[in-house]
C-alpha positions as CSV (number, residue, x, y, z in Angstrom):
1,X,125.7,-45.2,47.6
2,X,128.7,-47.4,48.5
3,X,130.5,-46.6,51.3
4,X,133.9,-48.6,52.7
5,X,135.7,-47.3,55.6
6,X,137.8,-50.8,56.8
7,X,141.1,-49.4,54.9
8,X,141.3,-46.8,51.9
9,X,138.5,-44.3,52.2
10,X,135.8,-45.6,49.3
11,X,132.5,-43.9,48.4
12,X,131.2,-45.3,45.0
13,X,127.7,-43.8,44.2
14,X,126.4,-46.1,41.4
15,X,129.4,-47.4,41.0
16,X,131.3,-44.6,40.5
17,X,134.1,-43.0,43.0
18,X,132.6,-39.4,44.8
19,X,135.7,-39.3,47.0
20,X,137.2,-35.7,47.1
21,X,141.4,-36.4,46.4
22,X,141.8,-32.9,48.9
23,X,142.3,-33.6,52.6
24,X,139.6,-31.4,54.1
25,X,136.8,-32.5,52.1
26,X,137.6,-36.1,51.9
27,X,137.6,-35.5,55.7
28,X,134.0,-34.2,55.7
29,X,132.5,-36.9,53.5
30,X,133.9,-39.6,55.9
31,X,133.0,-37.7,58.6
32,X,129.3,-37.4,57.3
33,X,129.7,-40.8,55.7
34,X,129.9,-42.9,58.5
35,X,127.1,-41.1,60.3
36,X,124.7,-43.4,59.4
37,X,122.8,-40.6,58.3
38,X,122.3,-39.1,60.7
39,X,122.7,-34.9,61.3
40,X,126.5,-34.2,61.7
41,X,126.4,-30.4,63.3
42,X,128.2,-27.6,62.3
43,X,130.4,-27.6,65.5
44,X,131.5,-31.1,65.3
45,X,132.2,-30.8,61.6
46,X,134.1,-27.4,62.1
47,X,135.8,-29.4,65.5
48,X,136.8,-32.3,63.1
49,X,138.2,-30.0,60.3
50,X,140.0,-27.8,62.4
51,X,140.3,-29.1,65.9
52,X,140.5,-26.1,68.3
53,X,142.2,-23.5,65.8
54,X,139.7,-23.0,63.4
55,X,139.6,-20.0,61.0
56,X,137.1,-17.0,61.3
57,X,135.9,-17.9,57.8
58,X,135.0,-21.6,59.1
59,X,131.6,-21.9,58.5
60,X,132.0,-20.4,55.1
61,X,135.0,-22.9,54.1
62,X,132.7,-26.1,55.1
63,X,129.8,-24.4,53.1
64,X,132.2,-24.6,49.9
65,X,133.5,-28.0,50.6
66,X,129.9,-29.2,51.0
67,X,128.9,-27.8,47.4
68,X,132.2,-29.2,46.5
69,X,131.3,-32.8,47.3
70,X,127.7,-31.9,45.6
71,X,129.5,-31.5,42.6
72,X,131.7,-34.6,42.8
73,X,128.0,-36.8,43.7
74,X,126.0,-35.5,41.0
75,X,129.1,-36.0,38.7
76,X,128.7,-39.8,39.8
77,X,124.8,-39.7,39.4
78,X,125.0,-38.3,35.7
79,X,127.7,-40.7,34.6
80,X,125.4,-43.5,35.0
81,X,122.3,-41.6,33.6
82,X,120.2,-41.3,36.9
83,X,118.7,-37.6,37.8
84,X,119.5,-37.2,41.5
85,X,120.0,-34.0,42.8
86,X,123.0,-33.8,44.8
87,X,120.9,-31.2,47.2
88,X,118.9,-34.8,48.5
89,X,121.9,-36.6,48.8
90,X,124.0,-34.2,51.1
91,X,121.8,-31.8,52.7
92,X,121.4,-29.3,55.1
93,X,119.5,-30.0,58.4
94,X,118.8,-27.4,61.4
95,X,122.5,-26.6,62.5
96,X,124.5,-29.5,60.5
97,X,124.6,-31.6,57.6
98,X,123.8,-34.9,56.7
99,X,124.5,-37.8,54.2
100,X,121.7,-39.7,52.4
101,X,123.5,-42.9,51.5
102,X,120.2,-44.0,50.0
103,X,119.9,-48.1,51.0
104,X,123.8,-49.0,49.6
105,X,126.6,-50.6,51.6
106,X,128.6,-49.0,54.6
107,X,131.3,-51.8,55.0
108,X,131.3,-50.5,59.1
109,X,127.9,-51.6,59.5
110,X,128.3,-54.7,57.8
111,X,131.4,-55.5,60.1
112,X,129.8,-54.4,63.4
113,X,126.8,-56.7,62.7
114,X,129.0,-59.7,61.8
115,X,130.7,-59.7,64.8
116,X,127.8,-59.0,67.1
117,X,126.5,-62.3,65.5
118,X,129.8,-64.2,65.9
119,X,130.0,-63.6,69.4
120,X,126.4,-64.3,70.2
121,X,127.1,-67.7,68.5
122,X,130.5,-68.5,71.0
123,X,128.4,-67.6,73.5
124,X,125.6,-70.0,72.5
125,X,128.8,-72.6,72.0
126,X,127.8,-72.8,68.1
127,X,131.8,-73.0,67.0
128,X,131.1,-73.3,63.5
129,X,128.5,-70.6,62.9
130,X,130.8,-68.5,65.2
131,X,133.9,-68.8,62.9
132,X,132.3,-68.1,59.9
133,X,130.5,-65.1,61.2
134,X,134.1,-64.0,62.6
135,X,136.0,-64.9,60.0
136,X,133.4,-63.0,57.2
137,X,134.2,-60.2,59.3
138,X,137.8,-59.6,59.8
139,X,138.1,-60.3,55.6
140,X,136.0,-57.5,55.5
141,X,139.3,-55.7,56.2
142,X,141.3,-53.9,53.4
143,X,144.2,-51.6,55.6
144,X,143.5,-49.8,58.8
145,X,140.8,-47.9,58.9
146,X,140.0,-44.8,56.9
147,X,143.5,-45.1,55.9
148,X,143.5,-42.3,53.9
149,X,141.4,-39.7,55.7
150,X,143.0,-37.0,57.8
151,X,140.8,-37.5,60.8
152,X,140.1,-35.3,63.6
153,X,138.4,-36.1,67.2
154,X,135.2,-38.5,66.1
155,X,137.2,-40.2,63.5
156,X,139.9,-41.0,65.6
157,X,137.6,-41.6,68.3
158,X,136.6,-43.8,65.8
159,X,139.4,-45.6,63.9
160,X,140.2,-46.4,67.9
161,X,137.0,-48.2,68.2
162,X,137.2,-50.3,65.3
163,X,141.3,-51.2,65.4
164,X,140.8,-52.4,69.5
165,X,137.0,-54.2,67.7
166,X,139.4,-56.0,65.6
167,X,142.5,-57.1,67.5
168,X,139.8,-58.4,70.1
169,X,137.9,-60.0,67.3
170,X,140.7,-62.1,65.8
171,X,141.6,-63.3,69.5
172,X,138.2,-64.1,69.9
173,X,138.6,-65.9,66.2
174,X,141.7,-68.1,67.5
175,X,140.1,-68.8,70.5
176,X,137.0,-70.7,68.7
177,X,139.5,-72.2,66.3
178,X,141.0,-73.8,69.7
179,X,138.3,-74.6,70.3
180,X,137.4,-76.9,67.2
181,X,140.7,-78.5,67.5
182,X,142.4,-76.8,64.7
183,X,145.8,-76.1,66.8
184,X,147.8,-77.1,64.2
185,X,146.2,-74.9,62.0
186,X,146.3,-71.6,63.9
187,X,149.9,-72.1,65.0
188,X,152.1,-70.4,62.6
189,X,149.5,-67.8,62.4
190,X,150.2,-67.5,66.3
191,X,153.4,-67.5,66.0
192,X,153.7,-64.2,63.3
193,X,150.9,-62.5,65.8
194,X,152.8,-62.8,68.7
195,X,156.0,-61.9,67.2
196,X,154.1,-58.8,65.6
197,X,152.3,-58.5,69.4
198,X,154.9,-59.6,71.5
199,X,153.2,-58.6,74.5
200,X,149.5,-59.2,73.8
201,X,148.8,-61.4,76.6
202,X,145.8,-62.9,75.0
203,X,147.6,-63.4,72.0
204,X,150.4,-65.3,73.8
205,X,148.3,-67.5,76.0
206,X,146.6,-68.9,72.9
207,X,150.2,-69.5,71.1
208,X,151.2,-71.3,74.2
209,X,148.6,-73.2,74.7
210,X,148.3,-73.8,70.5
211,X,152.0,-75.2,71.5
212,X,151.4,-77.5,74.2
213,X,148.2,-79.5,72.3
214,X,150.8,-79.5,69.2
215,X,153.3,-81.8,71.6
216,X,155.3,-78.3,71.8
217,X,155.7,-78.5,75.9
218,X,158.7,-77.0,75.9
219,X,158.5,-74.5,73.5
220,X,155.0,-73.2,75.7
221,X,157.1,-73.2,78.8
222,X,160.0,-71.3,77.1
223,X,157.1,-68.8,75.8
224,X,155.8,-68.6,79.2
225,X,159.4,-67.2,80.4
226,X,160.3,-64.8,77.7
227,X,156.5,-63.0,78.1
228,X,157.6,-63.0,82.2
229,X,160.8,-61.1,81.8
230,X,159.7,-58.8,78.6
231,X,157.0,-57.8,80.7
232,X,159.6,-57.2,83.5
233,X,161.6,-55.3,81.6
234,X,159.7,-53.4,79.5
235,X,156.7,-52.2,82.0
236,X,158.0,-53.1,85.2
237,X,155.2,-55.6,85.9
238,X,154.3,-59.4,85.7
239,X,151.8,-60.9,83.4
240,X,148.3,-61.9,84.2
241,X,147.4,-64.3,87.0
242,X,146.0,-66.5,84.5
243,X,149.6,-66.8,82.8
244,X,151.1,-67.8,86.2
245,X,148.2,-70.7,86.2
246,X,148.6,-71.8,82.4
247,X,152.2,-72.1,83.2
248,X,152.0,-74.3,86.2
249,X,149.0,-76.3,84.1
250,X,151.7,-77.0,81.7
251,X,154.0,-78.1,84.2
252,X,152.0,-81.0,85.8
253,X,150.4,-81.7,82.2
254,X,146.8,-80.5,83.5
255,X,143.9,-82.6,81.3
256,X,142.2,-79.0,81.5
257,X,144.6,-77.7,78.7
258,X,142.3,-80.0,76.6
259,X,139.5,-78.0,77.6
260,X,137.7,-76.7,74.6
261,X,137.0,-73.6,76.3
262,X,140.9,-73.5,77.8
263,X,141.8,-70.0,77.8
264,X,138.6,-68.7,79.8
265,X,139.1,-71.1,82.2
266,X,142.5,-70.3,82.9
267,X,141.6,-66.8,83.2
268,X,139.1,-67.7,86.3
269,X,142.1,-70.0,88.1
270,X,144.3,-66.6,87.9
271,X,141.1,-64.8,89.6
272,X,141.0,-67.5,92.1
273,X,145.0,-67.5,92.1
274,X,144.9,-63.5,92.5
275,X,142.3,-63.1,95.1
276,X,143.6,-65.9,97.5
277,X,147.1,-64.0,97.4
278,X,145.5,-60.5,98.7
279,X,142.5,-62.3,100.5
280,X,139.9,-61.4,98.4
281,X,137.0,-63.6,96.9
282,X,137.1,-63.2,93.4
């Protein structure tokens, strides 16, 4: 069994979909789906389903969608001639339920694992091994995740988890590319991220600096200034201390903006910056 939770809820069991096209039980088979098989109890399931209003026949409803999902499974099993009962596949266990994906795909998995690697490799300064890993994991993407599921508190718990994993990711993506010394590459990419992020600090530091190896000096300092006064007037706050050192870098032309690891170093000088202004070591 297939399953793909990195945009449209899939679940192909030989090939063939077993995804419920009713909320609730499409709800339950991601839910159970993306347990990695392990027991999902009753509670959460009911919790998930229902939140905190469910009905007095609760236990009852989840029973039906369960032998509802049974149906849909072995109706994927038969189609391609195997004899599986659906009974092994989704089963009951002590005071829940659990999937038996059996040893198929589970795309979340597969992400999590990729970019576990990717960032092991930046930290062991292996740029290239690091971008592939990286990059094979964000195109593992196909719309937000379980775009189509009605989810409750673990699956938004979740679809948190993995959106935040991914914005991070891609930062952590640009930043290798920076690296390598592939501004020019990454720029207009930067410039519809930050337009779509406008104040993702991260996000903006690597446009500016993007800018400023692309003979752009102008253009970074400009940047510099519009992130200062949306932040201003949008939260009532200023940006990073490690903005207020990229900018002044730019100013005096630092060599360090050439750094291949530019961005972390940056954010140390606005530790150093920050601490010496309340008398703090950083």
């Amino acid at each position: 069994m297939d399953i793909f939770a990195l945009g449209p809820f899939t679940v192909l069991n030989n090939g063939e979909n077993a995804v419920p096209k009713a909320a609730k039980p499409r709800t339950l088979l991601a839910l159970l789906g993306s347990s990695n098989g392990n027991v999902v109890s009753s509670s959460v399931i009911i919790s998930e389903l229902w939140d905190d209003r469910p009905p007095r026949t609760a236990s009852t409803t989840v029973h039906t969608y369960v032998m509802q999902l049974r149906r849909l499974i072995g109706a994927a099993t038969s189609a391609t001639g195997e004899r599986v009962d659906p009974k092994d596949v989704l089963r009951r266990d002590g005071g829940g339920y659990l999937l038996d994906a059996g040893p198929g795909r589970f795309d979340v998995a597969e992400y999590d694992r990729l970019a576990a690697e990717g960032h092991k490799a930046a930290q062991a300064n292996d740029c290239l091994a690091a971008h592939a890993r990286i990059t094979a994991a964000l195109n593992m993407w196909r719309g937000p995740a379980f775009a189509d599921v009605q989810t409750g508190p673990r699956l938004s718990a979740e679809v948190t988890r993995l959106e935040e994993s991914r914005k991070m990711l891609l930062e952590r993506r640009i930043e290798i590319d920076l690296r390598l010394g592939w501004h020019h590459q990454v720029l207009g990419e930067l410039a519809g991220l930050t337009t779509e992020h406008p104040s993702h600090e991260g996000l903006q530091a690597l446009y500016i600096i993007a800018l400023y190896r692309c003979g752009q000096r102008t253009r970074a300092l400009a940047q510099c200034d519009q992130l200062r006064a949306r932040m201003a007037d949008e939260f009532g706050l200023d940006p990073l201390p490690a903005m207020a050192a990229l900018r002044q870098a730019i100013l005096v032309n630092d060599p360090a903006l050439e750094d291949d690891t530019v961005w972390p170093l940056f954010v140390r000088r606005g530790r150093e910056l920050q601490a010496k202004h309340v008398g703090v070591l950083p």
